[in-house]
C-alpha positions as CSV (number, residue, x, y, z in Angstrom):
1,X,-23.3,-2.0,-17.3
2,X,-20.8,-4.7,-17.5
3,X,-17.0,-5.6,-16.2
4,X,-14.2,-7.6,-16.8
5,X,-12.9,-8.9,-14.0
6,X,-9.5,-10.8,-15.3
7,X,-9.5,-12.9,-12.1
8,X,-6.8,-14.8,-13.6
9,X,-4.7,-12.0,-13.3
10,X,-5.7,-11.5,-9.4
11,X,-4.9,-15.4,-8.8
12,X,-1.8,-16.3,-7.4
13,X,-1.4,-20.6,-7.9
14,X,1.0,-20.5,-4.9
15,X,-1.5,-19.7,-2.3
16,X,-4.6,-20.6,-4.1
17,X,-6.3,-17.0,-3.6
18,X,-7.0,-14.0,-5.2
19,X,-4.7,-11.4,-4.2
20,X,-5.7,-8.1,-4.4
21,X,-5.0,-4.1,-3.0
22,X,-7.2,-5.3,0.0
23,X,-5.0,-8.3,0.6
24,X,-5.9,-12.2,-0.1
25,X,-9.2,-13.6,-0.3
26,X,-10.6,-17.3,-1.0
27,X,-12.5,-18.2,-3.8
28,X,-15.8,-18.3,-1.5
29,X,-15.0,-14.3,-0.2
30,X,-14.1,-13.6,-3.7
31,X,-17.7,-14.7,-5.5
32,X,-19.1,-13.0,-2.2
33,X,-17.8,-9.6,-2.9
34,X,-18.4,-9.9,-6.9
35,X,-22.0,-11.2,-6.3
36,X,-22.4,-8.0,-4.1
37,X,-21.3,-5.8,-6.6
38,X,-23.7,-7.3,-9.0
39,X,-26.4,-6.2,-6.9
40,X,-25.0,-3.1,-5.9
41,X,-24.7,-1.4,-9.2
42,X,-27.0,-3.3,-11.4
43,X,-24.2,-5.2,-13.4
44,X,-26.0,-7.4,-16.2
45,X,-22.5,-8.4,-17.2
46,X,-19.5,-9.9,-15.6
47,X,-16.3,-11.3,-17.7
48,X,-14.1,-13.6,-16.1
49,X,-14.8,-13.0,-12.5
50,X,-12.9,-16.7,-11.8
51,X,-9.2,-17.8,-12.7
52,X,-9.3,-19.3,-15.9
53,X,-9.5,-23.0,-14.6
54,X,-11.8,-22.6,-12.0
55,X,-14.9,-24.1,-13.6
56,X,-16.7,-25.0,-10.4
57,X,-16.1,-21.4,-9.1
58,X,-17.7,-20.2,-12.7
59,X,-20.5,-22.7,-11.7
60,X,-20.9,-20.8,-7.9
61,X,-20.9,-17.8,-9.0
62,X,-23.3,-18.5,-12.0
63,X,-24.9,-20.3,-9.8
64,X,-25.6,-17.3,-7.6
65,X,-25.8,-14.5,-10.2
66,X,-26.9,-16.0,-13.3
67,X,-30.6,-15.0,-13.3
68,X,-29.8,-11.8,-13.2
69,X,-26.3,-11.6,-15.2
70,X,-24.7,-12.9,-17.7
71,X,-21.3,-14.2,-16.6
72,X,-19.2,-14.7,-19.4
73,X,-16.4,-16.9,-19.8
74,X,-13.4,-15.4,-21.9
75,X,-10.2,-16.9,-20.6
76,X,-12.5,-20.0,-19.5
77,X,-13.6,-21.2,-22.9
78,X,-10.9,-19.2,-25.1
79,X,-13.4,-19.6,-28.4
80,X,-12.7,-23.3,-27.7
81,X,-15.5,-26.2,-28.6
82,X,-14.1,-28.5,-25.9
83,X,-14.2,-26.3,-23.4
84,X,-17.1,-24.9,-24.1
85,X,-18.6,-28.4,-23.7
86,X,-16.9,-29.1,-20.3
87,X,-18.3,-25.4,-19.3
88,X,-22.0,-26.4,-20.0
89,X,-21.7,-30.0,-18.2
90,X,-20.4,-28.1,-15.3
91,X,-23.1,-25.3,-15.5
92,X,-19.8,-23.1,-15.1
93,X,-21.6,-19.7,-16.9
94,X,-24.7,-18.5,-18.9
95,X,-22.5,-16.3,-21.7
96,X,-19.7,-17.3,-24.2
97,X,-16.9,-14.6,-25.2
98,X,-16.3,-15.3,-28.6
99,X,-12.8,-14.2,-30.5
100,X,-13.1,-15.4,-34.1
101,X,-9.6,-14.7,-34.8
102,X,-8.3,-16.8,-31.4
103,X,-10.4,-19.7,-32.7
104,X,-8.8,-19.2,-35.7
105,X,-11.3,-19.9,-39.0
106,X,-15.2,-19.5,-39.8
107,X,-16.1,-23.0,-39.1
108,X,-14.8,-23.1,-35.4
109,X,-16.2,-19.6,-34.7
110,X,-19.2,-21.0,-36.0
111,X,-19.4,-24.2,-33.9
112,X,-18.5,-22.5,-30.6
113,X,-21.6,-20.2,-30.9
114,X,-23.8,-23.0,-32.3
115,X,-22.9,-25.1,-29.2
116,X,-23.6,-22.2,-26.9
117,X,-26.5,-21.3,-28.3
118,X,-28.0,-24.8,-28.3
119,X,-27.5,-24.9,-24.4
120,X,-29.1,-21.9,-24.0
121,X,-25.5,-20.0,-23.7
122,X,-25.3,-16.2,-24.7
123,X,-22.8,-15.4,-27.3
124,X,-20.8,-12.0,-27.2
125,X,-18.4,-11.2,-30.2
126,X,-15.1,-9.5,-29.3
127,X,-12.3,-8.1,-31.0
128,X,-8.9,-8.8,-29.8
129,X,-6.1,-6.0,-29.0
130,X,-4.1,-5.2,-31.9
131,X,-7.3,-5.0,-34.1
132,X,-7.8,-2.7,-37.4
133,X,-10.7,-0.6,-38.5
134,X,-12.2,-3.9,-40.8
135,X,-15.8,-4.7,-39.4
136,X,-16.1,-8.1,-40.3
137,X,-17.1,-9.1,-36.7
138,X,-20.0,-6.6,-36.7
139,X,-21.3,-8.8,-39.4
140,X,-20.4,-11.8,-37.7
141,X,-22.2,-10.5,-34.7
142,X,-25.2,-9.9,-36.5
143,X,-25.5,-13.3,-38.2
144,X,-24.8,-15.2,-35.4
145,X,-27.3,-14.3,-33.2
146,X,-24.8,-12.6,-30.6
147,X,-26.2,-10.7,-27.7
148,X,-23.1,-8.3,-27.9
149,X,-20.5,-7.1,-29.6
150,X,-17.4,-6.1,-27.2
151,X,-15.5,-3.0,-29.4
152,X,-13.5,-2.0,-26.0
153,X,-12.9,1.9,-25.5
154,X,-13.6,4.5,-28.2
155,X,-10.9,4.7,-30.8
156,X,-11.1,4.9,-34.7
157,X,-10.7,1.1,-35.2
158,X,-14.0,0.3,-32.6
159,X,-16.0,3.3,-33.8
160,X,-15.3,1.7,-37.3
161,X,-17.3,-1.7,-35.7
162,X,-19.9,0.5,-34.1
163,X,-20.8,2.6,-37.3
164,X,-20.9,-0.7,-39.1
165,X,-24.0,-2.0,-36.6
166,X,-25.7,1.2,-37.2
167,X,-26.0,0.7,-40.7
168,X,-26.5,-2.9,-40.9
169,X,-29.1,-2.3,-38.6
170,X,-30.8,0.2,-41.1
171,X,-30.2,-2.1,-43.9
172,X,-32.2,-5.0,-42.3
173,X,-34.7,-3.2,-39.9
């Protein structure tokens, strides 16, 4: 079981905490309260628990979590080579979302999971909202090695995705 945090959307720049229902927290109170819940139920997967800019919070957290979950930087790395790079010197997470249409073409999907994968960095493929029923990123998943694939709630376009693992699966199995 997995979550999405979208810290960046909890983090107000004006008071350089996350705000939340149960008021304002520090970055240390925050990776406290996430690394309990990673314990508590099980997670093996946590996206974007940080504000996007935070790569030595990424690096805490990981730090504290990443033996025994992935932590995945979406909004961190954006599908982006260079900040991929700058997340591996900094040790800032174990996991790479990948968006082949953020990134924009083959070649730079390609090299953001090739660096990842070099450094020992999980890939997950993801769609992006606004997405049709084509599967191309289930074979994309598939050939590069990703961990996951990240369809998002049931609908007709991510069962499309789903159905098209199953029978790649049975074509190469």
């Amino acid at each position: 079981m997995g979550i999405d945090v979208a810290a960046s959307q909890m983090w107000d720049e004006d008071s350089r905490c996350y705000v939340d229902r149960n008021g304002r927290h520090t970055t240390e109170d925050h990776i406290a309260s996430l690394a309990e819940i990673v314990d508590r139920y099980g997670l093996v997967y946590v996206e974007d628990p940080l504000y996007e800019e935070d790569f030595s919070g990424f690096a805490d957290f990981t730090e504290q979590v990443g033996d025994r979950c992935l932590v995945c930087g979406d909004d961190l790395f954006v599908t982006n080579a260079s900040r991929i790079a700058e997340g591996i010197e900094t040790g800032s997470a174990n996991c790479v979302l990948i968006k082949p249409n953020q990134v924009g073409t083959l070649t730079d999907t390609f090299e953001a999971i090739h660096l990842s994968h070099v450094h020992g960095m999980e890939t997950v493929m993801s769609h992006r909202s606004g997405e049709t029923t084509d599967t191309t990123i289930a074979h994309l998943a598939t050939a590069f090695g990703c961990v996951f694939l990240k369809t998002g709630t049931v609908g007709g376009e991510r069962i499309a995705k789903l159905n098209e693992l199953i029978r790649i699966e049975e074509q190469i199995a």
